[in-house]
VEXDREN-2710 file (C-alpha; in Angstrom, 1 decimal):
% VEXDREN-2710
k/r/px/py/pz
1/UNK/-87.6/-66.0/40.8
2/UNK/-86.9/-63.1/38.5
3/UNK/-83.6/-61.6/41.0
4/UNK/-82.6/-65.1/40.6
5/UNK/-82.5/-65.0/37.0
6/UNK/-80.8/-61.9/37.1
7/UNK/-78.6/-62.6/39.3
8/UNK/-77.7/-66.0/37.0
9/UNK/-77.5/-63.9/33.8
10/UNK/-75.4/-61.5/35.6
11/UNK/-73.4/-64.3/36.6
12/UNK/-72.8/-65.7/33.3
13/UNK/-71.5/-62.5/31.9
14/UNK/-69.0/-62.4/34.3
15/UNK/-67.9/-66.1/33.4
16/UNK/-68.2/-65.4/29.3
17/UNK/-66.2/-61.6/30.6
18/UNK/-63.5/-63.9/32.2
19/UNK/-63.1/-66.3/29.8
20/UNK/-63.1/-64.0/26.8
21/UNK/-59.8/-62.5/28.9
22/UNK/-58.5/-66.0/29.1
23/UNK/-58.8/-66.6/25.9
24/UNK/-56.5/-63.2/25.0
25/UNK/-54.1/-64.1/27.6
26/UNK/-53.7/-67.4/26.5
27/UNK/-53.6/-66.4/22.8
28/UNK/-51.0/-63.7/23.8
29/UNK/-48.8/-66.2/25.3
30/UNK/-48.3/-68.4/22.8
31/UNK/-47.2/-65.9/20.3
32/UNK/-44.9/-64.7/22.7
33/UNK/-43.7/-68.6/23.2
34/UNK/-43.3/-68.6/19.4
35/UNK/-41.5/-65.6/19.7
36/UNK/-38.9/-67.0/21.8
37/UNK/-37.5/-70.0/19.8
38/UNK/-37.6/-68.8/16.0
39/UNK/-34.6/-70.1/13.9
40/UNK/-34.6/-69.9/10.3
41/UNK/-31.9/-72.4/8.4
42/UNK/-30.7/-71.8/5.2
43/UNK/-28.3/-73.7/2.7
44/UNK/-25.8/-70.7/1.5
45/UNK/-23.7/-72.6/-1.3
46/UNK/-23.0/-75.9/-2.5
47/UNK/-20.3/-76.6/-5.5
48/UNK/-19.0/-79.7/-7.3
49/UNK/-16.5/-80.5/-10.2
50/UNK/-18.6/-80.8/-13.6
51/UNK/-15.9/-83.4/-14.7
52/UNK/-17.1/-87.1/-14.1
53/UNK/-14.4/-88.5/-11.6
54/UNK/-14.3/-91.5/-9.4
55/UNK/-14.1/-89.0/-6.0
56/UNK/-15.3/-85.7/-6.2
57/UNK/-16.6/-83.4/-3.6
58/UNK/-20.0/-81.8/-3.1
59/UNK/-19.0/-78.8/-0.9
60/UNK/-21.7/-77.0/1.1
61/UNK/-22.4/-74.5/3.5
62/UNK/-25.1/-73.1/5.5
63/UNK/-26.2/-71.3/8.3
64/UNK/-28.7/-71.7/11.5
65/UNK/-30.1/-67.8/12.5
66/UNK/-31.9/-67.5/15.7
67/UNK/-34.8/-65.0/15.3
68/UNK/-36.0/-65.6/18.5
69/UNK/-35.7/-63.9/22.0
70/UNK/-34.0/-66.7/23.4
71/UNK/-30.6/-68.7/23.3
72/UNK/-30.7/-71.9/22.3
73/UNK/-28.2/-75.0/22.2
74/UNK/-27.5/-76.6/18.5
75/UNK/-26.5/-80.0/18.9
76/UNK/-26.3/-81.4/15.9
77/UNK/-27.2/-80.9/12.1
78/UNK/-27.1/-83.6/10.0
79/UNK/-27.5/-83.0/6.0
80/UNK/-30.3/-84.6/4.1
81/UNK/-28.9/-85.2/0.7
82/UNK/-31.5/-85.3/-2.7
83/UNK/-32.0/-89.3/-3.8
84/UNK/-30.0/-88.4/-6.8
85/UNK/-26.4/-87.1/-4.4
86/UNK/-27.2/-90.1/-2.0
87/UNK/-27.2/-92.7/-4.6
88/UNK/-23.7/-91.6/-5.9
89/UNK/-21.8/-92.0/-2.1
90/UNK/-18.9/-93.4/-2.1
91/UNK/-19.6/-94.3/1.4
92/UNK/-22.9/-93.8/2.0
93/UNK/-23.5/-93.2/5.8
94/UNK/-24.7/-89.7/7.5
95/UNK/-23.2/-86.9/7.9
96/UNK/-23.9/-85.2/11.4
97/UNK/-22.1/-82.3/12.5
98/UNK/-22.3/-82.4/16.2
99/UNK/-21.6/-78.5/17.7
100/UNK/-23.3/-78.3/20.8
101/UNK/-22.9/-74.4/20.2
102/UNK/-25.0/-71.8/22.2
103/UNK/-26.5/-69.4/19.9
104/UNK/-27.7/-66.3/21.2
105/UNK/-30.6/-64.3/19.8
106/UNK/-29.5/-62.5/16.3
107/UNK/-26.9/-65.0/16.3
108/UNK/-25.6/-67.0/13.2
109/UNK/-24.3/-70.3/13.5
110/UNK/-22.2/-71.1/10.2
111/UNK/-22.7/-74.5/8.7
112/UNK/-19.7/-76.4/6.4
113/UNK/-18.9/-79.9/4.8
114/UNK/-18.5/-82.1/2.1
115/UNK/-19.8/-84.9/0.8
116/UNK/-17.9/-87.5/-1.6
117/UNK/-19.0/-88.7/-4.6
118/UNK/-18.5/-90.9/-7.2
119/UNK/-19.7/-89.7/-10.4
120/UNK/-17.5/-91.4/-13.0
121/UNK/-20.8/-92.6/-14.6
122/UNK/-22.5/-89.4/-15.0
123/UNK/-22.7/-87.1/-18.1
124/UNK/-21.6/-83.7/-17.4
125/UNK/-24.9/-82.4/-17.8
126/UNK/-26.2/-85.1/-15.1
127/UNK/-23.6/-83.9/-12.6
128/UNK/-25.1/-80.1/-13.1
129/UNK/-28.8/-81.2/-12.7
130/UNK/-27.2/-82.9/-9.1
131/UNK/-27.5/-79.7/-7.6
132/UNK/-29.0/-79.3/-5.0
133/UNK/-27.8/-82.1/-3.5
134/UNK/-28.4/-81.3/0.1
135/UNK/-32.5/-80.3/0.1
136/UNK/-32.4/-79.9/3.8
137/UNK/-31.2/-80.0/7.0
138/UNK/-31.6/-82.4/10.1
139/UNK/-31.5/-80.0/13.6
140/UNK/-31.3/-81.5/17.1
141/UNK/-31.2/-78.3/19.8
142/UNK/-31.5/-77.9/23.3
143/UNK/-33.3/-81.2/25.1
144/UNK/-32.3/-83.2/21.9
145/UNK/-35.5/-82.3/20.0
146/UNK/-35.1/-82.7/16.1
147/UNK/-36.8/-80.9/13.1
148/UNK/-36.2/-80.9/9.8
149/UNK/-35.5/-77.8/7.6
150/UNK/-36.1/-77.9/4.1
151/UNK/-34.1/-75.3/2.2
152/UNK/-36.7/-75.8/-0.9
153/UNK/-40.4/-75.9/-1.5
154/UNK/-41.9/-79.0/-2.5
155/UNK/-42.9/-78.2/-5.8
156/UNK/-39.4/-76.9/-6.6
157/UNK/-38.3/-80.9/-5.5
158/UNK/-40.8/-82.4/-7.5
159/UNK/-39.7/-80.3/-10.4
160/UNK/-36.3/-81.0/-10.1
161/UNK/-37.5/-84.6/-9.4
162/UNK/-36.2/-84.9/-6.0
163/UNK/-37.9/-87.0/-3.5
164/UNK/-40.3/-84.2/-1.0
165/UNK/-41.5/-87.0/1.1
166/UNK/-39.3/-86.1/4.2
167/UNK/-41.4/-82.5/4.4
168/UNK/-43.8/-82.4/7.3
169/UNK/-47.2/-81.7/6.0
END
């Protein structure tokens, strides 16, 4: 009776041994998974004319870095514009850039466009307080998964009273 408890106890240290080991291993591999895909998006710019005019455009630029140790394929990006920017479309429908670029690790893939906008109803300082009007970006890569980017924090959207709901939680 007492070798077989022995013999189970030294049993079940083995078992807690080789799961503690799984449990690394597994733990290890994730972070290396993370590792692999790791972009970071970033709005770089965006301008408009101060003067209220009937068509104006909101220029902006970006860019998608991959951090990661892998290549990976950007589809698409499509701009997410603030509520204020949206509302002032002249035609409002999205914007999707569609690259289907390969971009290798340490790689930079440059993000441009323009919106217009009608802002003949504006006061100057209402056209200012626009910006930013793109307050992130829309990513489809490789197997045509999506994710959102947002280039601001949600208190700085709340603050500038632009809508955060879009931001994962």
């Amino acid at each position: 009776m007492k070798r077989s408890n022995i013999q189970l106890s030294k049993l079940m240290g083995i078992v807690l041994v080789i799961s503690g080991f799984m449990m690394i291993v597994t733990k290890l591999s994730v972070e290396a998974g993370a590792e692999e895909f790791r972009i970071q998006v970033s709005g770089t710019g965006e301008t408009i004319n101060g003067t209220p005019q009937e068509k104006v455009l909101l220029y902006y630029s970006g860019e998608i870095i991959n951090h990661g140790t892998k290549s990976f394929i950007i589809r698409s990006v499509e701009p997410i514009l603030s509520e204020e920017a949206e509302s002032l479309l002249v035609e409002p429908k999205a914007q999707i850039l569609i690259y289907n670029t390969k971009v290798k690790p340490k790689d930079t893939l440059n993000i441009e466009g323009s919106f217009e906008l009608d802002t003949s109803t504006q006061r100057e300082e209402e056209i200012t307080d626009l910006l930013p009007g793109i307050i992130a970006y829309k990513v489809t890569y490789s197997d045509k998964e999506s994710e959102i980017f947002p280039l601001y924090s949600e208190t700085y959207l709340q603050n500038k009273k632009h809508d955060s709901s879009f931001l994962p939680n």
